[in-house]
N, C-alpha and C positions, 0 to 999 in steps of 0.2 A: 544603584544596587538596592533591592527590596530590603526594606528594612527590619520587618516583622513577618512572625511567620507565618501567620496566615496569608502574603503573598505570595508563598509556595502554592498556595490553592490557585491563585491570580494568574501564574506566568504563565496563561493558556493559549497565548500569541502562539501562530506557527510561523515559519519562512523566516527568511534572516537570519538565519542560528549563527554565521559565520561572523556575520558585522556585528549581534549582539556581544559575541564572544568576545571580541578585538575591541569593541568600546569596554567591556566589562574589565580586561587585561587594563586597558588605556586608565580608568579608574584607580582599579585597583595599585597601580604603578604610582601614579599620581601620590595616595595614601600613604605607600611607603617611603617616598622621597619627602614627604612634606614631616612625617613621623621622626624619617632618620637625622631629618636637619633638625630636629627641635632637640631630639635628645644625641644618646651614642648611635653610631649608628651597628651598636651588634645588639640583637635581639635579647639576647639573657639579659641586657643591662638597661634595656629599655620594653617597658609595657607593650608603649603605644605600637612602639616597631611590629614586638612579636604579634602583635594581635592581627597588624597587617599583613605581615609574612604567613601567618597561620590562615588568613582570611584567601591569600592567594593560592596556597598550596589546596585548600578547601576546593578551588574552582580549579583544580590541574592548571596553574597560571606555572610555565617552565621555568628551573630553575635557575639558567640563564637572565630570563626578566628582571626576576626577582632581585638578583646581586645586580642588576645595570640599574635600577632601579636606585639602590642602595647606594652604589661606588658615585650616581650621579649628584648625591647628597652629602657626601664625604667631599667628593673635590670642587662643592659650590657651586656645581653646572645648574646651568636651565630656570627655570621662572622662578618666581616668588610668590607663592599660591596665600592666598589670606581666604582664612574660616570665614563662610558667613553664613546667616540662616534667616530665611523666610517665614514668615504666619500666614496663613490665610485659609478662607473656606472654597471647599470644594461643593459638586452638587449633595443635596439633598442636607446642607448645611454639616459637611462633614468639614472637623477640622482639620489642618494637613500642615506639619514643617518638614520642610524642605532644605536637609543641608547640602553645601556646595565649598568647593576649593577651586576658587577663580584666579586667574591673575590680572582679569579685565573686570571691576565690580561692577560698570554701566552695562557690559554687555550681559551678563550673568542676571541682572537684577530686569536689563527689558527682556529677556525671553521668557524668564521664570512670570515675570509680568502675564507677555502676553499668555504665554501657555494657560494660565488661571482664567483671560478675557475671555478666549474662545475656546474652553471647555466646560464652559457654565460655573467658574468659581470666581473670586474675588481675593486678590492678597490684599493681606492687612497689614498693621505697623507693628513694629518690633513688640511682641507680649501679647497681641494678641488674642492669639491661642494658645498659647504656654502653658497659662497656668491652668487649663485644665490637663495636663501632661505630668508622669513625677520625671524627674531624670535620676535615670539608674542605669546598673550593668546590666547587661543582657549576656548569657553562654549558651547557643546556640548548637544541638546537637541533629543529627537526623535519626531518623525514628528506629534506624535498623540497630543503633548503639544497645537496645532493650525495653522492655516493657515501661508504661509508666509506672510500675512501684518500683524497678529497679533505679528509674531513675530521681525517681524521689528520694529514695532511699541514699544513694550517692547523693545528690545535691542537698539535702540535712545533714547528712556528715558534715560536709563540707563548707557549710557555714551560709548556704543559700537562705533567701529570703520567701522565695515564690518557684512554683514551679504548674508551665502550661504544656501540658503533650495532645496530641492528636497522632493519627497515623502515620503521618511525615514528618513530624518533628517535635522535638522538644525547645522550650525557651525558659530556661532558668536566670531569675532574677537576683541581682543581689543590689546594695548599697553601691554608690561608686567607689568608697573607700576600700570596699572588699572583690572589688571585680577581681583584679589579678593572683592574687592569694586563693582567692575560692576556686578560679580558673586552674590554678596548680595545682589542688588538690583533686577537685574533677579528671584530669586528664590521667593521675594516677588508677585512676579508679575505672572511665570509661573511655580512655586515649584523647587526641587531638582533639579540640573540640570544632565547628566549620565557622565560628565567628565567636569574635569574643569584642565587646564594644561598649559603647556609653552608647545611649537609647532615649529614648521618650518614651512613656506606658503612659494610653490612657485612663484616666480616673475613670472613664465612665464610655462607654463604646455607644455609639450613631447607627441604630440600623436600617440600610439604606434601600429601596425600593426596587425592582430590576431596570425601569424606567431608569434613575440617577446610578443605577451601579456599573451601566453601560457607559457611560458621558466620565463618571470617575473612572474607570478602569484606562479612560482614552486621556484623561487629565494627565494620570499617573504615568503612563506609556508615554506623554509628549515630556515630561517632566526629566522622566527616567533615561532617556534617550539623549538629554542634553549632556556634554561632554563635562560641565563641568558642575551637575550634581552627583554628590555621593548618594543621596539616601533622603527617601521621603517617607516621613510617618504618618498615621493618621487613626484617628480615631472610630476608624468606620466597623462594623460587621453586617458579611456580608452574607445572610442565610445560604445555606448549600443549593437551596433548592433552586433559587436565582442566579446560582454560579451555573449549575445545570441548563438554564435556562438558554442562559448568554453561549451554553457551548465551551 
């Protein structure tokens, strides 16, 4: 799942819409059982839950899923998925983590491996890349919610820290401490929001050549496409003109 929103620029793959779909549900599923087993598993009484539940309603994931998802967490069915995350550079020395919910960490850790070998990147050891990343909240809106001063305005109330819009979306930033609290008071104001998450921002953005944004954009795609990562960040920007370029 793209994690940043400048990936909405990115998802300009065509074909496949149906397999994408069914891995992104696969995902998304995944999240909520690993959410529901850690805390309650009813959403008012858990963050992590509602954020996934809200994250799948975002992508019309059916409401059916959602509860099998949930009940399969309640009565201890099915794997036991452990957090884990990657560092490493992409081309044009862009930095990239890579989080994942495996139940297999050898096989998780050689694909994410190889994917990095042969698409011009290198993964590195735990830290990395981190520390040039902060970790915070991210509220993720789509652009039709209103303008950027409407929604500046709403996420100042609210107790936000940052706020990035573009025509397709907004990404308002907050503290981790304040994610869900600021997320309440946001939805008062501009409804549901399409993701509500812990994130990586990078300190500092990698702008990348159309030459290496071709080879990252196929990093990301082999990355994305593997079953058992969630979400890859990375530090890159990618001028429009070269998004144009690539089609």
């Amino acid at each position: 799942m793209a994690g940043h929103s400048k990936f909405k620029n990115i998802m300009h793959r065509k074909g496949a819409q149906d397999k994408k779909r069914a891995a992104q549900f696969s995902k998304l599923s995944r999240e909520i059982t690993v959410a529901a087993k850690m805390g309650m598993p009813d959403p008012d009484m858990n963050p992590r839950l509602r954020a996934a539940v809200n994250a799948a309603k975002a992508q019309s994931m059916p409401k059916d899923n959602i509860q099998r998802a949930i009940d399969k967490a309640s009565r201890g069915d099915g794997e036991n998925y452990e957090e884990i995350r990657y560092e490493g550079y992409g081309p044009g020395g862009v930095a990239l983590i890579v989080e994942a919910l495996t139940d297999n960490r050898n096989r998780t850790a050689t694909n994410v491996r190889t994917a990095f070998a042969k698409n011009g990147g290198n993964l590195g050891a735990s830290g990395a890349v981190s520390h040039g990343f902060e970790r915070l909240g991210l509220i993720e809106y789509p652009g039709s919610v209103g303008d950027a001063d409407k929604v500046f305005e709403a996420a100042l109330e609210a107790g936000a820290d940052d706020v990035e819009s573009d025509d397709d979306a907004h990404a308002i930033w907050v503290a981790v401490e304040n994610l869900h609290p600021v997320a309440r008071e946001l939805e008062k104001v501009l409804g549901e929001a399409e993701g509500v998450k812990l994130a990586w921002k990078p300190n500092l953005k990698t702008e990348v050549s159309a030459e290496d944004a071709a080879t990252l954009l196929k990093l990301i795609d082999v990355l994305d496409d593997d079953d058992d990562v969630q979400t890859v960040w990375g530090n890159y920007e990618i001028p429009d003109a070269v998004m144009e370029q690539l089609g």
